[in-house]
N, C-alpha and C positions, 0 to 999 in steps of 0.2 A: 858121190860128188867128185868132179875133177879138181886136177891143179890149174891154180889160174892159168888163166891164157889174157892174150890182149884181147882188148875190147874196141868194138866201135857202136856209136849207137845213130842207132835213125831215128827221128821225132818229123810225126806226120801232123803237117801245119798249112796243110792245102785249105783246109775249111772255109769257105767265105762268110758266115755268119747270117745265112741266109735266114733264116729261123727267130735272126736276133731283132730281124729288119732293119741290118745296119751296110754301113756302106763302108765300114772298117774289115781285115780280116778277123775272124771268130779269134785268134791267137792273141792279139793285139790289146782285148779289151781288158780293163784295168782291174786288177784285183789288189787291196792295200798301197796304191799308188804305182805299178807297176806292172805291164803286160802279164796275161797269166803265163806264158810262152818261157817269160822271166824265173818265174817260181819254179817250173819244169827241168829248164836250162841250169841254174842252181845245184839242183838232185844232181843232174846227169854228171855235170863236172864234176861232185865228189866222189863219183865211181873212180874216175882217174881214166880215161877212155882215152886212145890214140887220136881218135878223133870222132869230133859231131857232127851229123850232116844233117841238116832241115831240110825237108823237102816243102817247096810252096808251090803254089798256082802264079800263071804268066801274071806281073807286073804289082806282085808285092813285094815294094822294096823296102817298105817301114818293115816289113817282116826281117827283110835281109840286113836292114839295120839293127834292129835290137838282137838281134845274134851272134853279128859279128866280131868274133875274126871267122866262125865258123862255116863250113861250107854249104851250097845251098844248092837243091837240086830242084830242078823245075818240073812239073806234073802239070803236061800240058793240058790235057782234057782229064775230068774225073771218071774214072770206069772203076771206083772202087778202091779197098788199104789195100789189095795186094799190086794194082797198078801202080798205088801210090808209090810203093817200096822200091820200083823196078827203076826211077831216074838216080839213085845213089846207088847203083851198081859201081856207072861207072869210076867213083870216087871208091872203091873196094877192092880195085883190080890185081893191088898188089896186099893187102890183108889177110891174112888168116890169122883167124881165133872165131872169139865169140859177137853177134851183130846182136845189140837190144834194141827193139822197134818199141817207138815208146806213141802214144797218140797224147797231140799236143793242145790238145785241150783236157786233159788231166793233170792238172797242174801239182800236187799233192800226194805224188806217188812216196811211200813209203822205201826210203832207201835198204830198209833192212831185208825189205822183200826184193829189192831188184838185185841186191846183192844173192841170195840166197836163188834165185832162177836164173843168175852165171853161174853158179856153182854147180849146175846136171851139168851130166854129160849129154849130150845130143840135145831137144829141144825141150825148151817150157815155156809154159803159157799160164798168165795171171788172173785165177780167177776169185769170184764174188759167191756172196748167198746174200741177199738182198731181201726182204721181207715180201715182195712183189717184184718175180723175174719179168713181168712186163715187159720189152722191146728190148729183150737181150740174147744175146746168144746162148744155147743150149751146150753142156759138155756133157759129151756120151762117154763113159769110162767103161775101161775095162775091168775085168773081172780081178787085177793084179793094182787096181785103182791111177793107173796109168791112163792117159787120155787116147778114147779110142776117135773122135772127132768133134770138132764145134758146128752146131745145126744152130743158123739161125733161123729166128722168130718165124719169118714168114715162109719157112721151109718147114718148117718143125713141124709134126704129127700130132694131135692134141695131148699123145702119150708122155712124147715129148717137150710138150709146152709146161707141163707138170715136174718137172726137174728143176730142182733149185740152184745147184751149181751153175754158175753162170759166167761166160766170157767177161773179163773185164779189160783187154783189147791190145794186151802187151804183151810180145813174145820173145823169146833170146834162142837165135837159129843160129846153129854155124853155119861160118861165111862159107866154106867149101862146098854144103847145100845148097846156098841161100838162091844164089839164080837159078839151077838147074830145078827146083822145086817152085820157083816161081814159075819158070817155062811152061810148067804143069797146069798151071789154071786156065780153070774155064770159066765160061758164063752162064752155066745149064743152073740158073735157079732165077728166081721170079723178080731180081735186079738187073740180071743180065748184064753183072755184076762181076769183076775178081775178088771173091773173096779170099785175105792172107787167113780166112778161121779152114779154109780147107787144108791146109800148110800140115797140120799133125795128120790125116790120112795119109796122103801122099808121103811125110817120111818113115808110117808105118807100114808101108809100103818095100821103103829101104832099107826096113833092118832096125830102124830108130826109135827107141821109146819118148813118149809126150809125157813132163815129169809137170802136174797141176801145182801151182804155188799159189795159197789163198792168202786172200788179204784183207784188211778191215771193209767192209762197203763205206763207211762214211767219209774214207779219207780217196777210192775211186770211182766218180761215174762223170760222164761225158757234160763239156757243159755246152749244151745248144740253143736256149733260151735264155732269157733278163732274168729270169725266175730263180732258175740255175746260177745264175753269175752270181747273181745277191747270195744264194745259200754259201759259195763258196768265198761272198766277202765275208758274211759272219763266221766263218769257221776260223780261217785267217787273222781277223780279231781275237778270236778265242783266243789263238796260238800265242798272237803279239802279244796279247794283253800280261798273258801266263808268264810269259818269257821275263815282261817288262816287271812282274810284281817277284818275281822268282830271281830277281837280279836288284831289289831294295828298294824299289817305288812303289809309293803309295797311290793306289787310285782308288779315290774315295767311292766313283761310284762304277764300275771297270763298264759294264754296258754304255755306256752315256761315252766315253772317250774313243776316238777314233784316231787308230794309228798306222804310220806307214810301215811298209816294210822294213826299211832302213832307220827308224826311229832308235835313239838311243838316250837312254833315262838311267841318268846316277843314280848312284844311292842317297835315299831319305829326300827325294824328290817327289812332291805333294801337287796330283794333280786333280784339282777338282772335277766336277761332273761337265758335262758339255765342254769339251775339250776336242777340235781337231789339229790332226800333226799331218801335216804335209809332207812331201818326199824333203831331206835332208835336216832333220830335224836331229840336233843334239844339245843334248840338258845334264850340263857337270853337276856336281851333288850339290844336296842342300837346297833344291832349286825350289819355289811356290809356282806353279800355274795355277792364277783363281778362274773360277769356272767363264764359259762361253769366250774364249781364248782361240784364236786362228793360226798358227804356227805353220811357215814354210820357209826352206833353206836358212836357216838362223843356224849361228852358238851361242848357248845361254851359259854364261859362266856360273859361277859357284854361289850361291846364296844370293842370288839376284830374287827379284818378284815381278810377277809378268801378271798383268789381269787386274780382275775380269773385265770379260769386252775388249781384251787386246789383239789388235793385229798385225804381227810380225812376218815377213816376207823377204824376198827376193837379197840374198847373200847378207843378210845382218849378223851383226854381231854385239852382245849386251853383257856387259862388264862383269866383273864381280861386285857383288852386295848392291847393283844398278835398281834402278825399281822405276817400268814401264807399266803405267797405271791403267784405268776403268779408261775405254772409249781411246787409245792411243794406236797411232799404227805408224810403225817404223818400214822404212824402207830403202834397202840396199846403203843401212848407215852400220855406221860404230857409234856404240853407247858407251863410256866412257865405266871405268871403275867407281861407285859410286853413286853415279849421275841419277838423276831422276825426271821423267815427263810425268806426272802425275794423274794428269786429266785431261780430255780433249785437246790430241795436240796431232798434229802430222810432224812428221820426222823424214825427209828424202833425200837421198844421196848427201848424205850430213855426216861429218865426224864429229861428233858432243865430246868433249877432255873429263877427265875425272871430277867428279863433284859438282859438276856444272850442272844448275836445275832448269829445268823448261819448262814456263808458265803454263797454266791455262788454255787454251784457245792458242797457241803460239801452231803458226805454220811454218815451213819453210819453202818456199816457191822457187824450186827446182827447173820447171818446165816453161820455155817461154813460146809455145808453139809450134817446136822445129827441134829443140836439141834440151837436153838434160845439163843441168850445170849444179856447181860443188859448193856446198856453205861448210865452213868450219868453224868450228867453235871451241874455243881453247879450253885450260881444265879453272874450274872454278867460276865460270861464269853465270849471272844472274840473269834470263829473258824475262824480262817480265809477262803479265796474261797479255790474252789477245795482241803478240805482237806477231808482227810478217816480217819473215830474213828475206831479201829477193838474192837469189842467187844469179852469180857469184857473190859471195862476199863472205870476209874472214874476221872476227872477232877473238882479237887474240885474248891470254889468262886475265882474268879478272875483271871483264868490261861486267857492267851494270845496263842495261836496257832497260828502260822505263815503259811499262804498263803502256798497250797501247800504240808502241810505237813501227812506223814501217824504214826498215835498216835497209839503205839501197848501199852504202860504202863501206870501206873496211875502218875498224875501229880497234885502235893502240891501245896496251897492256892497260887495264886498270880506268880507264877513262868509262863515264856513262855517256849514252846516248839516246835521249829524250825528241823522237822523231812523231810530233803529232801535231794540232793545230791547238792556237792557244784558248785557252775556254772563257766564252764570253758572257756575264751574267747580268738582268737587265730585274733591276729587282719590282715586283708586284706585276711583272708581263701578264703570268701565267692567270691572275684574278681577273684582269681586265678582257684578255682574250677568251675566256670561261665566258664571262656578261657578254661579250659582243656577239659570239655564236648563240646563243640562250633568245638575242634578244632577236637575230635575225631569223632564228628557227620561230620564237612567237609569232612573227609579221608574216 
């Protein structure tokens, strides 16, 4: 093993997701609520590397977004990963140490292993034993178990095809080699292709031994299909789910709940079955989620209850011991300490005060068209059911709202407001208009 050296790492993320039949780049597509490119980027930054450079194909800029500060090398045409490697030279110019080439659709790279292939000296390569080496690359080792080259598939000799050892597509070369062994490839194989798997001949070649670093197959293979994407969304759930019950949450039924990457669950928080969390989701302790519950960008403070049937969104925040009921959906509000929506209610761009209950069927009418506007609502306030706030309009502490009513103006501390038509009763109507239909239905 050597003494550390600096590191740089390259992540090849040209992919267009051809396979996926999609019109996104292959990197881009979502895994736990976040590009897989994400989850990769992750890994790489706890190496502690001097620097990361992505390389992409012309005119991926969502790519060059979700990377950034990082630097991005462009890969004009595909002729293959060691072509790919050849645009972050220039970004290398003044570098020495060690280059980890990572491929950016392997989202899941085990850090203990990419730590331990900087640790050779001269080059290594991360490989697999997969139950079926099917469409993978061949490692031919040497007699000293050092790696004598990578043959792929449709190079391979059927003797060859027989070898379980298998390329899994990530290499750590020093920079002091890294172009001059690039210079070296050709295209003499049935791609007509650069492949970076011919990289360990070529620098045994120079003197250099190719040091094999294996690693679990379940946690590396390529994701090039929907098929693929999905196995690696349930792996990712595994992980989340482990993390979230291994840090004092309960999930009564951990399959059934679906969570982000960024998801974060106190302790002694109870979340029933059919549960999804959206990206920014946080739950201080004590918290209830009852089952089929929708969760995105929310704080759920500390001993509140959320559910079933609820759904919370876009920058909210719900008090402590607050309780967002069956069929409610909050949005972009503050729930007060407290407070309670119970049942069928909308909640938008609202700030609710402590203690303050929201009827029934009570909406708040936010949207007139053209522009969003603010209802507030003070602490201790009473809506009663089925009533409509039209926003703007502010109800300061302790207004009363009667059943029913539609609130277009602002209403002073403590005052009720009983906004509906008055009810008009016409006694025996209902008998005579029964006989008048009856009789005109006889005729």
């Amino acid at each position: 093993m050597s003494q550390k050296e600096p590191l740089a790492i390259i992540i090849l993320a040209a992919g267009k997701g051809t396979r996926m039949k999609s019109d996104k780049p292959k990197v881009m597509h979502d895994i736990a609520g976040r590009p897989m490119i994400g989850w990769l980027l992750e890994t790489a930054q706890s190496l502690n590397p001097q620097k990361i450079i992505v390389v992409t194909a012309p005119g991926m800029d969502d790519v060059a977004a979700a990377v950034a500060p990082h630097q991005i090398a462009i890969q004009k045409e595909q002729k293959g990963t060691g072509d790919a490697v050849k645009p972050a030279l220039e970004f290398l110019k003044d570098f020495n140490g060690k280059v980890l080439v990572l491929l950016g659709d392997e989202p899941f790279l085990d850090k203990a292993v990419l730590e331990e292939m900087i640790g050779w000296n001269g080059l290594s390569v991360m490989a697999v034993r997969p139950l079926s080496p099917k469409g993978l690359g061949r490692m031919i080792a040497n007699d000293d178990g050092t790696l004598h080259s990578i043959v792929e598939e449709r190079d391979a000799s059927e003797d060859q095809k027989n070898i379980r050892l298998c390329n899994a597509g990530n290499f750590c070369i020093p920079s002091s080699h890294l172009g001059k062994w690039l210079s070296q490839l050709q295209t003499n194989n049935t791609q007509g292709e650069y492949y970076l798997t011919d990289i360990p001949k070529i620098a045994e070649k120079d003197g250099y031994l190719t040091y094999v670093v294996e690693t679990d197959v379940q946690w590396v293979w390529g994701i090039n299909t929907r098929a693929e994407l999905s196995e690696h969304e349930r792996m990712a759930q595994m992980r989340l789910r482990d993390r979230a019950m291994a840090g004092g949450a309960t999930l009564i039924d951990p399959n059934t709940i679906y969570l982000a990457f960024d998801t974060v669950l106190g302790k002694d928080v109870v979340v029933e079955p059919n549960v999804f969390f959206g990206r920014g989701v946080r739950v201080e302790d004590g918290v209830t989620i009852h089952a089929f519950s929708h969760l995105q960008d929310v704080l759920i403070k500390a001993g509140a209850s959320i559910g079933p049937f609820a759904r919370i969104r876009g920058d909210a925040l719900i008090g402590t011991n607050a309780k967002i009921g069956n069929f409610v959906e909050v949005k972009k509000s503050t729930i007060g300490d407290g407070a309670k929506a119970n049942h069928l209610a909308y909640i938008g761009d609202c700030d609710v005060g402590k203690k303050s209950n929201i009827g029934a069927g009570t909406i708040t009418c936010n949207y007139d068209g053209f522009d969003k506007h603010k209802t507030k609502i003070g602490d201790g306030v009473f809506v009663g059911s089925n009533s409509t706030l039209v926003a703007p309009v502010t109800l300061e502490d302790g207004v009363f709202v009667g059943a029913g009513s539609v609130v277009t103006h602002n209403a002073p501390k403590d005052s009720l407001i009983v906004a509906r038509s008055h009810q008009l009763i016409k006694k025996g109507w209902a008998a005579l208009y029964r006989a008048r239909k009856s009789k005109n239905k006889g005729s």
